[in-house]
Structures are given as structure tokens and as C-alpha cells.
N, C-alpha and C positions, 0 to 999 in steps of 0.2 A: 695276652696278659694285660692286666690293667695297672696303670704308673706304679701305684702303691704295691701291686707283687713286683714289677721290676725292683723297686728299692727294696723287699726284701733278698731279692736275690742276689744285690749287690751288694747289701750288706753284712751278708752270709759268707760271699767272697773278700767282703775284706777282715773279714775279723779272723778268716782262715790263713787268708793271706798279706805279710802285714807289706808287703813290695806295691799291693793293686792301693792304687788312690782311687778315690770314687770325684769325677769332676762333674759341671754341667754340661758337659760336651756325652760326656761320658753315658751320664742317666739318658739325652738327649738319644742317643743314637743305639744304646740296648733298648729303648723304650720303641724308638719305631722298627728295629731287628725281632723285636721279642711279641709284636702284634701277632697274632691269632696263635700262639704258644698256649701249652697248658702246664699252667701253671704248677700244680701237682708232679708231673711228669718229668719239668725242668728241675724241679726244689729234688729228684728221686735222682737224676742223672748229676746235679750238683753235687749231692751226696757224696754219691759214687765216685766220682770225681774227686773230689778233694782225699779220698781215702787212698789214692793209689799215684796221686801226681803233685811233685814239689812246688808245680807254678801253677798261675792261676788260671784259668779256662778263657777259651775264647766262647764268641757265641753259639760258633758251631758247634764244638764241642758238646753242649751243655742243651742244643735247641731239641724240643718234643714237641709234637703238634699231635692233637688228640687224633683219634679215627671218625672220620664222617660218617655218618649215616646212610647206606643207601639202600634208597625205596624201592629203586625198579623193580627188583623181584618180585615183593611185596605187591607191586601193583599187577605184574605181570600175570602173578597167583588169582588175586582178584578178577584180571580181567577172563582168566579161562575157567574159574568159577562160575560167572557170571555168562559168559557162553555156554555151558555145559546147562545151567537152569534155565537160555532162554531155548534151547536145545529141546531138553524136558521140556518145560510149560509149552511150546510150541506142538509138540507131539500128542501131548495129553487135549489141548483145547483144537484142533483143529482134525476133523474126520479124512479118512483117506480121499483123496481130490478122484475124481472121474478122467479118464482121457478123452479129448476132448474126437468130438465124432469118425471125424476126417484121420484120425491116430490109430482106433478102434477097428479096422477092416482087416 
């Protein structure tokens, strides 16, 4: 998350909760806890949160971090694709080989 969604988020929590003071310690250290958070995901569990609990949230509570992407498959796919045509194209351009004399008896 980037500083300005932290201070949304904490400012969502204080207006929910009037006990949470918002300080520069405060901003300071949900700002570097809340790095690679999604944003979206926190403001859903915030929500959620505030609907069922008297006191305010900690970071845990509250932390969502998006789903990565991964490619391996993707590529994996690609690379027995790409074996499979050179497979074919191998088969198709090259005539069946002779055994060589000394094989032949």
C-alpha cells in the first residue's frame, strides 16, 4: 500500500474508533507493516472488522496481501508445446536415416 491508503486506513479506524489516536509513530510504522498489502483487500477485512469487534484492529488482524502470479505452468505448457512441434517439424523435414553399413549385416 502506498502512505496515502495507509492514512486512509487509519483514518477509517479512527473515526470507527474514537479510543485509536492516530500519531507519527503510528502512520510511521503501519506505513512500513502495510508495504506490499493490497489495499482493496485491507479496506474489505477493515470492514469486516469493525462490524463484529468493540476495539480497534491490530495490523494483523486487518493485513491482506494480493495473490502472485505464477508463470511456471505457463511456461512449462509452452515449453512441451514447443517440443511437441519441434518433434513434428523434425519428422516431417527430415527422411528416414539409412543404418549405417557395418549395422546392416
Amino acid at each position: 500500500m502506498e502512505r496515502e491508503e495507509v492514512y486512509q486506513v487509519l483514518e477509517k479506524i479512527e473515526s470507527a474508533y474514537q479510543q485509536f489516536k492516530i500519531s507519527d509513530e503510528t502512520v510511521i510504522m503501519w506505513t512500513k507493516a502495510c508495504r506490499g498489502m493490497d489495499f482493496n483487500l485491507v479496506m474489505q477485512k477493515l470492514i469486516a472488522f469493525i462490524a463484529k469487534s468493540p476495539f480497534p484492529p491490530t495490523i494483523a488482524e486487518i493485513a491482506a496481501f494480493g495473490v502472485k502470479r505464477n508463470d511456471f505452468l505457463d511456461k512449462v505448457k509452452q515449453w512441451e508445446q514447443e517440443g511437441r512441434d519441434r518433434i513434428e517439424r523434425d519428422r516431417r523435414n527430415s527422411s528416414r536415416k539409412l543404418l549405417p553399413g557395418w549395422l546392416s549385416c
